[in-house]
C-alpha positions in Angstrom: 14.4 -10.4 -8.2 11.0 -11.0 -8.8 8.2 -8.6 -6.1 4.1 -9.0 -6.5 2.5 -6.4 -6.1 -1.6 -6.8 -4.6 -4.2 -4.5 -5.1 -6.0 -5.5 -2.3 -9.5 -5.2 -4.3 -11.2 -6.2 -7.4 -11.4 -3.3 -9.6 -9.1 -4.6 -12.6 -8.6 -1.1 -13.9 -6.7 0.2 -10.9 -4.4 -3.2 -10.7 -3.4 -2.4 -15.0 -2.4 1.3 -13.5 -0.4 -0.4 -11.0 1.6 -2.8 -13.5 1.9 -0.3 -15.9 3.4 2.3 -13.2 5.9 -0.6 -12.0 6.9 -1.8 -15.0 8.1 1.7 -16.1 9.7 2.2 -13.1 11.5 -1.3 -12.1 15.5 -1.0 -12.2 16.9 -3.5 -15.2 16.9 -7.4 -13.5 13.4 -6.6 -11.3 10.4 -8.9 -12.1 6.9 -7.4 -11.3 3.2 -8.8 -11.4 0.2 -6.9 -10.3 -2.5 -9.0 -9.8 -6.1 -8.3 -7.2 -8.5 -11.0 -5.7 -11.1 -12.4 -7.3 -13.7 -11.8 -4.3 -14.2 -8.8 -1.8 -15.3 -5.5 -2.1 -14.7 -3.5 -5.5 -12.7 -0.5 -3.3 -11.9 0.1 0.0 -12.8 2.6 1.6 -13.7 1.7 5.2 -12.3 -0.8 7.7 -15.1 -2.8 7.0 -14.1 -3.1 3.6 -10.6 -3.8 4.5 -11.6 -7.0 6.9 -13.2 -8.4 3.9 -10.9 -7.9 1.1 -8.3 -9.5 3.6 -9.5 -13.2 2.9 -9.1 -13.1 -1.3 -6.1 -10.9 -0.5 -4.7 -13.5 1.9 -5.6 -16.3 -0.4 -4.0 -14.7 -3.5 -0.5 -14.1 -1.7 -0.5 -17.1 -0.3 -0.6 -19.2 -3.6 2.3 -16.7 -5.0 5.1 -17.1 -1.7 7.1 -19.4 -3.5 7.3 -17.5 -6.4 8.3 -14.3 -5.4 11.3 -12.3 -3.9 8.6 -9.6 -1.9 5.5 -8.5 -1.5 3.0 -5.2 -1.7 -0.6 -4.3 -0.6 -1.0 -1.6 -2.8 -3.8 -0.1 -0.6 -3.4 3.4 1.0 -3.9 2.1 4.4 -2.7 0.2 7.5 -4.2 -3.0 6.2 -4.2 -5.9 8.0 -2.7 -8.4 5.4 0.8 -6.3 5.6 1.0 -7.7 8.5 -0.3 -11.6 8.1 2.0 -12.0 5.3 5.1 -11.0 7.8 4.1 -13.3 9.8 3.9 -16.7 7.3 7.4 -15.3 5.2 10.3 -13.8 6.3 10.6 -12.4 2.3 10.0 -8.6 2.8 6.2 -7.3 2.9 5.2 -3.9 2.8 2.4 -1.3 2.2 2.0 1.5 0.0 1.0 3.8 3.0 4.2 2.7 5.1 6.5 3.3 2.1 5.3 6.6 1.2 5.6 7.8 4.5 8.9 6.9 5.3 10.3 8.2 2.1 9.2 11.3 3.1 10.9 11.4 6.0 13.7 11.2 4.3 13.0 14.3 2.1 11.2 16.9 4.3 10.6 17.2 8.4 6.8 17.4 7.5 4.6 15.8 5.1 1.0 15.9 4.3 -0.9 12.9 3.0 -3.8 13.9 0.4 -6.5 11.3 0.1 -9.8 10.7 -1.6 -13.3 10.9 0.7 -13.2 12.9 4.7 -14.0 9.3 6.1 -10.1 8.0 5.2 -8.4 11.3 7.1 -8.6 9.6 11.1 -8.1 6.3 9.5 -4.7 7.8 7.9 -4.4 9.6 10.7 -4.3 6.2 13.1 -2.2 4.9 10.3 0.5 8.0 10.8 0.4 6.9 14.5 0.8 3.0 14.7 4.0 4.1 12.2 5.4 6.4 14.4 5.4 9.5 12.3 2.6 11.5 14.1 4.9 14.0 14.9 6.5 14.1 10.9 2.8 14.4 9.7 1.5 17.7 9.2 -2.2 17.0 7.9 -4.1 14.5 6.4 -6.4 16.1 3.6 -9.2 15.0 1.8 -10.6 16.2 -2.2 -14.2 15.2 -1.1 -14.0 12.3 -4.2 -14.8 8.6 -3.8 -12.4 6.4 -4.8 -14.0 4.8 -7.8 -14.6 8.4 -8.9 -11.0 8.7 -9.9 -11.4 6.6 -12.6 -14.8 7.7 -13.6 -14.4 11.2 -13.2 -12.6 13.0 -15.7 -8.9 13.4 -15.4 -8.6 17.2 -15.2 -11.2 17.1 -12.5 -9.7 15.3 -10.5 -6.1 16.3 -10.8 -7.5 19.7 -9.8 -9.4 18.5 -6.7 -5.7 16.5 -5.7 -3.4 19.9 -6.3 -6.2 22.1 -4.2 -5.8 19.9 -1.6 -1.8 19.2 -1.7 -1.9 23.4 -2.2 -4.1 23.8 1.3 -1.6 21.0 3.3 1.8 23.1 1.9 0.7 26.6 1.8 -1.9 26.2 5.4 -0.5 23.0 6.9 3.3 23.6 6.6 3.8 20.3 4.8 7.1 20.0 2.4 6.4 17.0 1.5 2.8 15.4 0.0 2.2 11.9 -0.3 -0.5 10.6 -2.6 -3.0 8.6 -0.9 -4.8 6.3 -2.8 -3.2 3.5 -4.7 -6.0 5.2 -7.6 -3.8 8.3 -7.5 -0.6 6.6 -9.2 1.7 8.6 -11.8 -0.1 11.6 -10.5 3.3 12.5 -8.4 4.9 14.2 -11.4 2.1 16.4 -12.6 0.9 17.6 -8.5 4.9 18.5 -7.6 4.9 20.8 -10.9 2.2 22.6 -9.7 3.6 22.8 -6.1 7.1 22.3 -6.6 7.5 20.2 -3.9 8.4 16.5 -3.4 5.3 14.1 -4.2 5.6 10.6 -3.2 3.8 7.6 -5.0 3.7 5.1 -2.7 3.3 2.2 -5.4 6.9 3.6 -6.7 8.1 3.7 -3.5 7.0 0.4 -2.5 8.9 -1.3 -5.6 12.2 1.1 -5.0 11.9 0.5 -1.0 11.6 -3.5 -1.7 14.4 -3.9 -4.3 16.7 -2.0 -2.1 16.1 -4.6 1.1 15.6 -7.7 -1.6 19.1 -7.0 -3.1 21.0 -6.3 0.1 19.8 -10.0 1.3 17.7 -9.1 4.4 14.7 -10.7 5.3 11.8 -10.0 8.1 12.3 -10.8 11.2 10.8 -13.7 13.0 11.9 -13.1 17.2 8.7 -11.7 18.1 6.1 -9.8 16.4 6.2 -11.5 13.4 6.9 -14.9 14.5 5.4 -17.9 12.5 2.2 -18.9 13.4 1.6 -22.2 14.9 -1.0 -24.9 13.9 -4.7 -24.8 14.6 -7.4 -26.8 12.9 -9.3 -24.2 10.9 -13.2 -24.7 10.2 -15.1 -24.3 7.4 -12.5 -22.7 5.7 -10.4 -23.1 2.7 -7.9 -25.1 2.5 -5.4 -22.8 1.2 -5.4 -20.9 4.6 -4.1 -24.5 6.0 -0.7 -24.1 4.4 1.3 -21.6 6.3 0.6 -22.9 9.5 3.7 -24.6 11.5 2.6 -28.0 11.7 4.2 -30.4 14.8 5.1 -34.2 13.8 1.8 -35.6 12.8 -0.5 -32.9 12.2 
């Protein structure tokens, strides 16, 4: 099977940690590719900047569909392509956020997601919600850093700012369970649940175990209602490439 994997914006660096991360961790006969956008915003960190990474993100998938078994937004958030790309494939699509989530479910009654800057905790929070896990989630905490900063900042920094926080959601929060909140927190699972000793989800790794799971068992997404195929509308002043998965009647 062959899954992509989209890091939803431009910064290079973090898409390398990605492949690197799924590479090591793909099961023998799994393809992956990790590739970002040329165009949008260089993190996200906002909705703002999640409505305009969606068109290169969009774009990007769209020239891979043939080519690939599934799909991942490997942004920490509810973003809004997870749920375009349903809608034009029935191959399997799914975020980072989602997948971390619901593996810890699986693992703990209450988990805590630890993210980078205060302004992503009601996002995440909305995000727990619209998956129906509010009542699983026992925090959503913050280390105060911007996402670019956890590349730039040095490493032991910033793995101390992550375990503070993952410490304040377990020991004051009640969480058994953290999940890693940033797509730029990657391969940090192992070193935070030595310090805690409890699980730590990375939801890239999830994403890629999650996916080859459904990929291998044959199913596909469903198409009866929410996801349903969209049907054809002349676009303006648009690219062409946003033409293609459109339904098209006889003649359009």
């Amino acid at each position: 099977m062959r899954i992509l994997f989209i890091n939803p914006n431009t910064s290079a660096s973090f898409t390398d940690k990605i492949r690197l991360i799924v590479e090591r961790a793909a099961a023998p006969g799994t393809e992956v590719m990790a590739v970002n956008p040329d165009s949008g915003p260089r993190s996200i960190e906002c909705i703002y900047d999640e409505l305009l990474s969606s068109p290169g993100t969009l774009a990007t998938a769209i020239t891979h569909l043939d080519a690939f078994d599934a799909f991942v937004i490997a942004c920490y958030s509810d973003h809004p392509t997870v749920y375009a790309l349903r809608e034009i494939t029935d191959k399997p699509v799914l975020g980072i956020a989602e997948a971390s989530m619901l593996t810890a479910c699986m693992l703990g009654r209450k988990f805590s997601i630890v993210t980078t800057n205060r302004e992503w905790e009601p996002l995440l929070e909305d995000a727990v919600a619209h998956y129906g896990l509010a009542e699983r989630c026992a925090s959503v905490r913050s280390t105060g850093m911007a996402v670019l900063a956890l590349e730039e900042a040095p490493p032991e920094e910033t793995d101390a700012r992550i375990i503070a926080a993952a410490r304040q959601a377990v020991e004051q929060d009640g969480a058994e369970v953290i999940c890693l909140g940033c797509a730029g927190m990657a391969g940090l699972d192992k070193k935070v649940a030595d310090a805690l000793h409890v699980p730590v989800i990375d939801g890239v790794v999830s994403a890629l175990k999650l996916l080859e799971g459904v990929v291998s068992t044959g199913l596909r997404t469903s198409k009866r209602l929410a996801y349903s195929q969209p049907h054809y509308k002349k676009l303006d002043n648009l690219p062409e490439v946003f033409e293609r998965p459109y339904q098209r009647p006889a003649g359009a």
